[in-house]
C-alpha positions as a printed Julia matrix, in Angstrom:
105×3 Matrix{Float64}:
   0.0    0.0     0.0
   1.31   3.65   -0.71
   2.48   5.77    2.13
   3.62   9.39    1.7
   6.83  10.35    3.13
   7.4   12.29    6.42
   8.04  15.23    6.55
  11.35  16.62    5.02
  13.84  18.38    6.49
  16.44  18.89    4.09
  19.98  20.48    4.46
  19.03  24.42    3.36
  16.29  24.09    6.51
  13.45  23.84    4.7
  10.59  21.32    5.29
   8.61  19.61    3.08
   4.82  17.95    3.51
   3.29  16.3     1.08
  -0.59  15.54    1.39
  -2.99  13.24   -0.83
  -6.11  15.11   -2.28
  -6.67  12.24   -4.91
 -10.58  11.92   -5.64
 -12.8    9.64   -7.41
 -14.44  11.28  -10.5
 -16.13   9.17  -12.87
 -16.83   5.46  -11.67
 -13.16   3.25  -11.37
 -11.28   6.49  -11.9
  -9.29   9.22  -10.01
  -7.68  12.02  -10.47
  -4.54  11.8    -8.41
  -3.32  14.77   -6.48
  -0.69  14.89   -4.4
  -0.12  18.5    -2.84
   3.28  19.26   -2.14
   3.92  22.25    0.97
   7.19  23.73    2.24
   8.13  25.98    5.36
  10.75  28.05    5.28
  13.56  28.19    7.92
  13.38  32.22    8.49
   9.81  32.01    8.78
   8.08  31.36   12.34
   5.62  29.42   13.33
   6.43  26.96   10.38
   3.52  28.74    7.65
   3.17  26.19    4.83
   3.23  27.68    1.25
   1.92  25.11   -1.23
   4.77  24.67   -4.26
   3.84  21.93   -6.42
   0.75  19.61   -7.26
   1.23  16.48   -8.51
  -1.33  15.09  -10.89
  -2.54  12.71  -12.76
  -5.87  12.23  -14.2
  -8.1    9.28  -15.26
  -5.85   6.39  -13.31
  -8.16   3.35  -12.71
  -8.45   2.11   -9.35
  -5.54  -0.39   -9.69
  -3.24   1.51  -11.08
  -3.74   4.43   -7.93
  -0.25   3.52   -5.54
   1.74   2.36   -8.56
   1.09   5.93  -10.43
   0.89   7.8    -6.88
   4.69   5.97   -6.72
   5.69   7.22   -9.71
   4.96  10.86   -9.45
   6.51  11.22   -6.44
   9.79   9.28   -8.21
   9.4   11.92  -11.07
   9.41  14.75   -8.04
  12.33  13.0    -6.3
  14.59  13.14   -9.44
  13.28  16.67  -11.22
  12.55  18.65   -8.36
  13.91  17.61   -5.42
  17.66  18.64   -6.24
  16.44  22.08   -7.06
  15.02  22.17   -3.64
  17.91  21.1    -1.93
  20.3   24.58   -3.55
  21.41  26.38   -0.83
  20.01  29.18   -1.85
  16.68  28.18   -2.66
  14.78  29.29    0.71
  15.82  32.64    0.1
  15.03  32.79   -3.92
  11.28  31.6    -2.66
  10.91  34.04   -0.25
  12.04  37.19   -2.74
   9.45  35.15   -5.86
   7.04  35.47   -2.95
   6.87  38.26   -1.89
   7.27  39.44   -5.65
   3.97  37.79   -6.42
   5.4   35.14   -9.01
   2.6   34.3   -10.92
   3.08  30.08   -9.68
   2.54  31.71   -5.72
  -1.28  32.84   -6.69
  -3.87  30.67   -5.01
């Protein structure tokens, strides 16, 4: 059965939480969504700022860890290492507070 990691901690300080949204939308199928949050280490009281979604759409009901699996493997080997840059807490915080167009709710 699929499990969702722990939450991250990873080297720059920042934290990572992923959380499963999937839902069923059309008899045996799901859209898979797997939210993606981080917390900044300058930040207080740990505020979580969603970053990514991970979707999928139309995965029958057998196929849900396996493709859950996989797009967390894609994340892992894309995104992660970008994530991990030294610098990347403080390049979120200045597209942030800049109002980057992939911060809008």
């Amino acid at each position: 059965m699929f499990e969702l990691p722990e939450i991250q901690t990873l080297a720059n300080g920042l934290k990572l939480n992923y959380s499963d949204a999937t839902k069923r939308y059309y008899g045996d199928y799901y859209r898979i969504c797997i939210e993606v949050k981080c917390a900044l280490p300058q930040e207080e009281h740990g505020h979580w700022h969603l970053f990514k979604k991970l979707e999928q759409m139309g995965v029958a009901s057998s196929k849900l860890d396996s493709t859950k699996q996989e797009l967390l493997d894609a994340f892992s080997r894309m995104i992660l290492p970008y994530l991990q840059r030294d610098d990347f807490p403080e390049r979120f915080e200045v597209a942030k507070n800049e109002n980057r167009h992939w911060f809008k709710a």
